[in-house]
C-alpha positions as CSV (number, residue, x, y, z in Angstrom):
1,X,-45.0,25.7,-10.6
2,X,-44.3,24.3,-7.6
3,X,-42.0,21.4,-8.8
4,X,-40.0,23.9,-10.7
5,X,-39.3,26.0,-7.6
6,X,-38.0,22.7,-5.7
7,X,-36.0,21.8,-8.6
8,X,-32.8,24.4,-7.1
9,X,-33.1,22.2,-3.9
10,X,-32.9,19.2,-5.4
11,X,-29.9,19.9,-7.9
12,X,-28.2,21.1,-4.1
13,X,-29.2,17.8,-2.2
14,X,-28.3,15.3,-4.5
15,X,-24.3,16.1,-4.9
16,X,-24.5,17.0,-0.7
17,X,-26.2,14.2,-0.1
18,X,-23.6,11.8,-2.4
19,X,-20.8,13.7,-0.4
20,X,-22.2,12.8,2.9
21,X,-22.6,8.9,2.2
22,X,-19.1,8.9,0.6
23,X,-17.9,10.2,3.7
24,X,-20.0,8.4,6.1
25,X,-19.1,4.9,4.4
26,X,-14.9,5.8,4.6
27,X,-15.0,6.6,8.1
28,X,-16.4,2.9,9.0
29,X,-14.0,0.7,7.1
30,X,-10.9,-0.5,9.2
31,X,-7.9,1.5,10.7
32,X,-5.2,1.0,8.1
33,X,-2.5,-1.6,9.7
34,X,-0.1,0.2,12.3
35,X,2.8,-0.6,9.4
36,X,0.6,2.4,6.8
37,X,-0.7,4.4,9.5
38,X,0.6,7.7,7.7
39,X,2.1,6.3,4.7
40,X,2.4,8.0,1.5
41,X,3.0,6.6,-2.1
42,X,6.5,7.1,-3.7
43,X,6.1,7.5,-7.6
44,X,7.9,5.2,-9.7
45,X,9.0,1.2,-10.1
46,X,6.7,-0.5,-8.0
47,X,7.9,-3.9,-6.9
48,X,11.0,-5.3,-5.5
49,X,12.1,-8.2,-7.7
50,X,15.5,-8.0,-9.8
51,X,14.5,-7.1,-13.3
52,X,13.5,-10.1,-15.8
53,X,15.5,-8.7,-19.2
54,X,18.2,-5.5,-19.9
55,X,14.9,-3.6,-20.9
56,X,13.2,-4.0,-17.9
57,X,16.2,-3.2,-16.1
58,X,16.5,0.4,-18.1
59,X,13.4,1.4,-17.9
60,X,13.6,1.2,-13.7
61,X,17.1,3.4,-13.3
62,X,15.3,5.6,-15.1
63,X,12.4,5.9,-13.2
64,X,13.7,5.0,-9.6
65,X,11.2,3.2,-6.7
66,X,8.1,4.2,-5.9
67,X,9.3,3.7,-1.9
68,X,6.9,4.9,0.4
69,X,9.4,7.1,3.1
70,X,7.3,6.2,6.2
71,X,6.6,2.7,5.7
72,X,10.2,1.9,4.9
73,X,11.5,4.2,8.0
74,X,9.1,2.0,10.2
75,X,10.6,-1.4,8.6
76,X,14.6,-0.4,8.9
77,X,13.8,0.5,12.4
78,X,11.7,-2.9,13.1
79,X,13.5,-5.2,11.0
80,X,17.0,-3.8,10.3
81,X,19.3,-6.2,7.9
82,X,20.7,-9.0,10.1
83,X,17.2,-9.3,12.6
84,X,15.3,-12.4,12.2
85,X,12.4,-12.8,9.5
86,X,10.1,-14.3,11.6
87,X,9.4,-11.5,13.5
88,X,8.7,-9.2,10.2
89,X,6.3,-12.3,9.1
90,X,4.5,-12.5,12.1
91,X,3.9,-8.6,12.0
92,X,2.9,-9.1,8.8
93,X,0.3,-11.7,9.0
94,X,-1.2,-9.8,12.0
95,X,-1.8,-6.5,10.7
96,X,-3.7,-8.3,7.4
97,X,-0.9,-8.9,5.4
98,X,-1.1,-11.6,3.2
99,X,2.1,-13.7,2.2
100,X,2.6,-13.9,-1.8
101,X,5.1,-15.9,-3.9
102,X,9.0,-15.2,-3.6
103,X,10.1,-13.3,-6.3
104,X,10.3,-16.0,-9.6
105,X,14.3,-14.7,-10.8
106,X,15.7,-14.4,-7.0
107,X,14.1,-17.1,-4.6
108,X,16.2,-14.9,-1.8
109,X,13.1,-11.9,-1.7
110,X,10.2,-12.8,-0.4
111,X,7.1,-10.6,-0.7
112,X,3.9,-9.3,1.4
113,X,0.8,-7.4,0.6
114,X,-2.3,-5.7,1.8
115,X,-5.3,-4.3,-0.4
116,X,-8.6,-2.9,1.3
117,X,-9.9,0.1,2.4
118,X,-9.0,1.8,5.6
119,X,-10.7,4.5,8.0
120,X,-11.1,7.5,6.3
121,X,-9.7,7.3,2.7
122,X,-11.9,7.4,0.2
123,X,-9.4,5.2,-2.4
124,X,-8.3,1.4,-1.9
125,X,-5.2,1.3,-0.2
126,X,-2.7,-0.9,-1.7
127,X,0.5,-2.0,-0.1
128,X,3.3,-4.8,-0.5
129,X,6.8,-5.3,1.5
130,X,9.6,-7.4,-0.3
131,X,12.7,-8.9,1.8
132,X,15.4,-10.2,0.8
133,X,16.7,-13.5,3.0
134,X,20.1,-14.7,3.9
135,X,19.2,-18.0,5.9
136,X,17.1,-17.1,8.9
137,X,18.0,-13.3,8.7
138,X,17.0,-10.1,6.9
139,X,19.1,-8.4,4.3
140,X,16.9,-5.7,3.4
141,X,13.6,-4.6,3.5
142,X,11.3,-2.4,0.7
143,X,7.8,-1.2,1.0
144,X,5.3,0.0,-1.5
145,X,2.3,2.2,-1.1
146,X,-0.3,2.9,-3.8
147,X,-3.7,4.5,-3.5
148,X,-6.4,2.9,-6.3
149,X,-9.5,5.1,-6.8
150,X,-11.7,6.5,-9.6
């Protein structure tokens, strides 16, 4: 008799419990770097590399880039076209960033990305910045943010 009347408790503490943990645990990974501190995720084409084929190519105008607003606010007023790439790689490499190939069909865009959990999110955050180069100097700049989880 008395297990079945501690049974209601139980069923309540378990899922309160979880919550707790889940919550506890998110709130002692990392600050996200200062580049995603606020960032959302833009829905569609993810990546910044010229298409490979005419099929490819269709299917992106269709669904436009998945371009986070705030991270590419913060990198056309940090980097705007015609500043020096050494600055954006240094920032990069600092906040966590790690460097990745250029982009295999335009050796020009150069790319960046982060993947870890930050300070209270409860998803992995996953991030990567593509420039384009003209010698020393910036043309553009493109950033992508994308939350993995469940």
């Amino acid at each position: 008799m008395i297990v079945l009347a501690a049974l209601p408790a139980v069923v309540v503490l378990i899922p309160v419990i979880a919550i707790l943990g889940i919550v506890t645990k998110s709130m002692l990974n990392p600050l996200a770097p200062p580049l995603l501190a606020q960032a959302t995720a833009g829905s569609g084409w993810f990546g910044g590399c010229p298409p490979l084929n005419e099929q490819e190519a269709v299917e992106r105008a269709r669904s436009g880039e998945a371009l986070s607003p705030e991270l590419n606010q913060k990198l056309a007023t940090q980097f705007p076209p015609g500043s020096g790439t050494d600055s954006l790689v240094q920032t990069l490499t600092e906040q966590s960033f790690k460097l990745a190939e250029t982009c295999q069909n335009d050796f020009t865009i150069r790319r960046a990305y982060f993947q870890g959990l930050t300070r209270g999110s409860l998803f992995e955050t996953r991030a990567e910045i593509y420039w384009k180069t003209k010698g020393d100097n910036l043309v553009w700049t493109k950033g992508f943010v994308m939350f993995v989880g469940l």
